[in-house]
N, C-alpha and C positions, 0 to 999 in steps of 0.2 A: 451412597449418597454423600455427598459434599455441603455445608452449609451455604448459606446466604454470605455468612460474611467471608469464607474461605472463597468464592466466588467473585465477592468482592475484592479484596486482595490480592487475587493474580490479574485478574480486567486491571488494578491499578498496577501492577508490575509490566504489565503489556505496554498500558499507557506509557509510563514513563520510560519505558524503550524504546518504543515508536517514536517520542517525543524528543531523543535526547538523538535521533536518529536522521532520518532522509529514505526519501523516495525515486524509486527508477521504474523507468518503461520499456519495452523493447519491443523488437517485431516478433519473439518467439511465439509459435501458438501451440503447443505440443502438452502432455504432460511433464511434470517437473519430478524428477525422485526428491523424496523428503531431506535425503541427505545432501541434494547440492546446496553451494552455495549462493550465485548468481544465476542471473536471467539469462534465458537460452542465447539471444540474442539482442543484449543489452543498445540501447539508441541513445539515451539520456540520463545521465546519476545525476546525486545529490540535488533532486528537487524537493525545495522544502516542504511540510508535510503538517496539516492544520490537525493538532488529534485533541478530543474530547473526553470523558468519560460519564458516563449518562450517571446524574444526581439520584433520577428515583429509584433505582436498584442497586446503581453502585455495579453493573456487569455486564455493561455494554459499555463498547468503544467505538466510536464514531472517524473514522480518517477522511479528510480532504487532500486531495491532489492537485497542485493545478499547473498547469503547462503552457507556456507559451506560445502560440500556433508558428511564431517563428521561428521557434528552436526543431521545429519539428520539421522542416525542410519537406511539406508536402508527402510526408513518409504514412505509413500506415501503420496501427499502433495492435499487437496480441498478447501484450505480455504488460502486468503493473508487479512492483513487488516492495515489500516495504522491509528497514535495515536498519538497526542498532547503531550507536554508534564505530563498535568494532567492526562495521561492514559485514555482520552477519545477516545475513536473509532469514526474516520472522515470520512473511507470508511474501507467497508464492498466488494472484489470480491472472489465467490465459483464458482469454474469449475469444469469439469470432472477431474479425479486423473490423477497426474503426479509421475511418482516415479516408482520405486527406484533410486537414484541420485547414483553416485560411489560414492566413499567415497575420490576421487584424483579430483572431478568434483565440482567446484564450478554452483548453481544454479542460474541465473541474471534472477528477475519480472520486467518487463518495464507495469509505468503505465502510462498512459498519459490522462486527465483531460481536457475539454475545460470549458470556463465557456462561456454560451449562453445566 
């Protein structure tokens, strides 16, 4: 068992990497081994990246994304991944494809992180 406040302490270590970081998208939908370090198939880096860390436990982290439908050239999106600022990949989620975005539509990823 890990305490509360140990719990809290790495959700704040998370945060501030996430935060000091950037967000990417790609068309990959696949699984990712834990030891790569980029998206299978990267479409857009360094998008800026809104992160939170939830006040009443102190062990949740909350990330927004958000995407310009223009940047996305009508493309279809499997892959978000969020990155340090040494461009190391912290998390890695692939889902079924989203897309085509209008090009007037901005796209918002909500992530949210507990640490257990």
């Amino acid at each position: 068992m890990i305490t509360d406040k140990l719990k809290q302490l790495v959700a704040g270590e998370i945060n501030t990497r996430i935060n000091a970081g950037t967000g990417r998208v790609g068309q990959g939908g696949n699984s990712t081994n834990p030891s790569n370090n980029t998206l299978d198939v990267p479409l857009i880096t360094g998008i800026a990246t809104t992160v939170s860390q939830s006040t009443s436990d102190g062990n949740v982290i909350d990330v927004k994304l958000s995407v310009a439908g223009t940047t996305l050239n009508s493309k279809t999106l499997r892959e978000v991944g969020l990155f340090d600022s040494s461009s190391n990949m912290l998390q890695r989620i692939n889902f079924d494809a989203i897309g085509p975005i209008a090009s007037d539509a901005t796209l918002e990823i909500f992530i949210t992180m507990e640490v257990e």
